[in-house]
Biotite code that builds the C-alpha atoms (Angstrom):
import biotite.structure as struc

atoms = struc.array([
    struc.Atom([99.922, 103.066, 103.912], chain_id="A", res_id=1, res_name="UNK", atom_name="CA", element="C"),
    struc.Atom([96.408, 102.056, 104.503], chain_id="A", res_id=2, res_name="UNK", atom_name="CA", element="C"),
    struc.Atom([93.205, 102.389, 103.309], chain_id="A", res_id=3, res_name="UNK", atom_name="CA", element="C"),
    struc.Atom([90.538, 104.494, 102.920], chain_id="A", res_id=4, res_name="UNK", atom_name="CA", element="C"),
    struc.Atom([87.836, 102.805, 105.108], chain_id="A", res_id=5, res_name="UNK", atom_name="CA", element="C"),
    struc.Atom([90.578, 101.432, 108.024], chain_id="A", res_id=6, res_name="UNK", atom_name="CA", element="C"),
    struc.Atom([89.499, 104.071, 110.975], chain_id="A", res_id=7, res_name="UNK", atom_name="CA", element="C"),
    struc.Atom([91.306, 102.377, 113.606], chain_id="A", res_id=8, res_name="UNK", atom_name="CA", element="C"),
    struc.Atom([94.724, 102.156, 111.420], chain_id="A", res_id=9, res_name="UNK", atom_name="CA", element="C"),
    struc.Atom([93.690, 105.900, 110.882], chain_id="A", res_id=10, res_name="UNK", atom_name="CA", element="C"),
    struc.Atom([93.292, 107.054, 114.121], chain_id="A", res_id=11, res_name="UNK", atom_name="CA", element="C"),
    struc.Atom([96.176, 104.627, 115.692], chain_id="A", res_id=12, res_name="UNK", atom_name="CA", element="C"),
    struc.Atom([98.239, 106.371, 113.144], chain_id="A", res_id=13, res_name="UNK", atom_name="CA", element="C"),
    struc.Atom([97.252, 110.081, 113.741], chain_id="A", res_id=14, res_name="UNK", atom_name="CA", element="C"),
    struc.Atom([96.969, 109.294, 117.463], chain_id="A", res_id=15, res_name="UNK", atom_name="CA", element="C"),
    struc.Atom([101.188, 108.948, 117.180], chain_id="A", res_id=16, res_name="UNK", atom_name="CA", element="C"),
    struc.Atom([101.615, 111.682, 115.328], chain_id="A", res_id=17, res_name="UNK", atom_name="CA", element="C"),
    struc.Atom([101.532, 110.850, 111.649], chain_id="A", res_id=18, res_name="UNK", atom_name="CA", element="C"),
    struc.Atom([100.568, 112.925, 109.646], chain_id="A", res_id=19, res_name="UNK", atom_name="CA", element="C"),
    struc.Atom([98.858, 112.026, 105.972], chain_id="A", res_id=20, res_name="UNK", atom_name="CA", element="C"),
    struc.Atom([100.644, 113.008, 103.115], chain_id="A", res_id=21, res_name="UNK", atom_name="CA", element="C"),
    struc.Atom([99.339, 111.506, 100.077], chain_id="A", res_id=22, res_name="UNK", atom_name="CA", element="C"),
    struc.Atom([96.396, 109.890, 98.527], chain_id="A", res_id=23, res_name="UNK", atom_name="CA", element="C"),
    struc.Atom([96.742, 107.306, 96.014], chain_id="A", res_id=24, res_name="UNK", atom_name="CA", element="C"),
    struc.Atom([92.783, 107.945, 94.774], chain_id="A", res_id=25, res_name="UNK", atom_name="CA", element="C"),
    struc.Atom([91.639, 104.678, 92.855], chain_id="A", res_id=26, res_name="UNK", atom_name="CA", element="C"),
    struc.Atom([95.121, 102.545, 93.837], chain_id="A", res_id=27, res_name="UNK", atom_name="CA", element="C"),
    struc.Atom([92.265, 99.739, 95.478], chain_id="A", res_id=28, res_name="UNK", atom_name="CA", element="C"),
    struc.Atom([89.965, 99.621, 92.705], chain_id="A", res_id=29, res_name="UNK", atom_name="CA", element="C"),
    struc.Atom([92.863, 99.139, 90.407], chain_id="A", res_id=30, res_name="UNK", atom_name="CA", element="C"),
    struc.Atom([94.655, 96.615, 92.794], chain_id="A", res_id=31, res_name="UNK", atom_name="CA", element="C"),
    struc.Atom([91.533, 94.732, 92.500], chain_id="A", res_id=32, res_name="UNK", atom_name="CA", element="C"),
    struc.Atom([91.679, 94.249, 88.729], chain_id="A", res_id=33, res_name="UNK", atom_name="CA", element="C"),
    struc.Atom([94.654, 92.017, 89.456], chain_id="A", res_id=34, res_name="UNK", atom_name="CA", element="C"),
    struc.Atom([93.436, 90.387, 92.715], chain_id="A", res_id=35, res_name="UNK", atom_name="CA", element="C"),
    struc.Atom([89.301, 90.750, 92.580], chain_id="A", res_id=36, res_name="UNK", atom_name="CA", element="C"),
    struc.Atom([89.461, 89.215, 96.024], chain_id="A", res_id=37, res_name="UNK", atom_name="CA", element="C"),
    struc.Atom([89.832, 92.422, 97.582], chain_id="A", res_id=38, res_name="UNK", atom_name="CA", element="C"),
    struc.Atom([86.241, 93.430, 99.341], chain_id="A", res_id=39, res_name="UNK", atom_name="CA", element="C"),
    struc.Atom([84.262, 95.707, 97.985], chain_id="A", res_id=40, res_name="UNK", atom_name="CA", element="C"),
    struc.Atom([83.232, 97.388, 101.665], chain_id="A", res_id=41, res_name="UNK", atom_name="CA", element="C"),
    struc.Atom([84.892, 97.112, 104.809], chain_id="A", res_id=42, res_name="UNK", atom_name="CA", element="C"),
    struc.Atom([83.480, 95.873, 107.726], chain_id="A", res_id=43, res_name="UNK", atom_name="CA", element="C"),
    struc.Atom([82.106, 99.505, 108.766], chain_id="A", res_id=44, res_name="UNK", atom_name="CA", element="C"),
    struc.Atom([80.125, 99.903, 105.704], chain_id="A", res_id=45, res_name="UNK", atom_name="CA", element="C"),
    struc.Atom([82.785, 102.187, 103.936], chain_id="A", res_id=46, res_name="UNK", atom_name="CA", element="C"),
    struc.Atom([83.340, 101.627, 100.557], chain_id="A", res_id=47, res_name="UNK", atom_name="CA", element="C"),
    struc.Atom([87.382, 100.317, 99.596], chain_id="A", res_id=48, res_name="UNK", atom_name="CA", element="C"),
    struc.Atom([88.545, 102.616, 97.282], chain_id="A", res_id=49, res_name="UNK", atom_name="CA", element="C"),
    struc.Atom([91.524, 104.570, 97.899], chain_id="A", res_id=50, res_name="UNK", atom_name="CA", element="C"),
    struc.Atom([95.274, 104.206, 99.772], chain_id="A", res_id=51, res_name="UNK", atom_name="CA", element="C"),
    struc.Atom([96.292, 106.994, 102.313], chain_id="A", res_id=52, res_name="UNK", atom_name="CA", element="C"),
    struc.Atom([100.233, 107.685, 103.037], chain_id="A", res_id=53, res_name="UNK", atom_name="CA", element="C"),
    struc.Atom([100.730, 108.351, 106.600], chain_id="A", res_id=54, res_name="UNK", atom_name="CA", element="C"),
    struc.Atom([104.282, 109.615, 107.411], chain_id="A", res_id=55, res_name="UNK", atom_name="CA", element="C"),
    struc.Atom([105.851, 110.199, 110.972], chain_id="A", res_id=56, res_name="UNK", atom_name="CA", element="C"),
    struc.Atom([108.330, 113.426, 110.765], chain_id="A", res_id=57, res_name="UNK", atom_name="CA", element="C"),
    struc.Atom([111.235, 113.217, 113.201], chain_id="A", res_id=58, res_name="UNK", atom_name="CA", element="C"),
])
C-alpha cells in the first residue's frame, strides 16, 4: 500500500511488475482524524488523500 501522491513508491512498484488493484478513496483523510499529523501535501505538491493497493501476481 501507498499513497496517492508517492510517485517514486508508484513507479518503483509498477516498474517490478505490480499491478494496482484497489483504491481505498478517503482512507488518508480519515487516518488523519485520528493522527492530524499526517501532511496535508506531499513534497511534490500533490494533495494526500487516498491509499493505492499494489499487488505482485506470481
Amino acid at each position: 500500500i501507498t499513497t496517492n501522491e508517492n510517485i517514486k513508491a508508484l513507479y518503483f512498484y509498477q516498474k517490478n511488475k505490480y499491478r494496482i488493484t484497489d483504491v481505498i478513496f478517503d482512507a488518508v483523510t480519515e487516518a488523519r482524524k485520528i493522527k492530524p499529523s499526517i501532511p496535508e501535501m506531499g513534497e511534490n505538491g500533490i494533495a494526500i488523500r487516498d491509499e493505492i493497493v499494489l499487488t505482485k501476481y506470481l
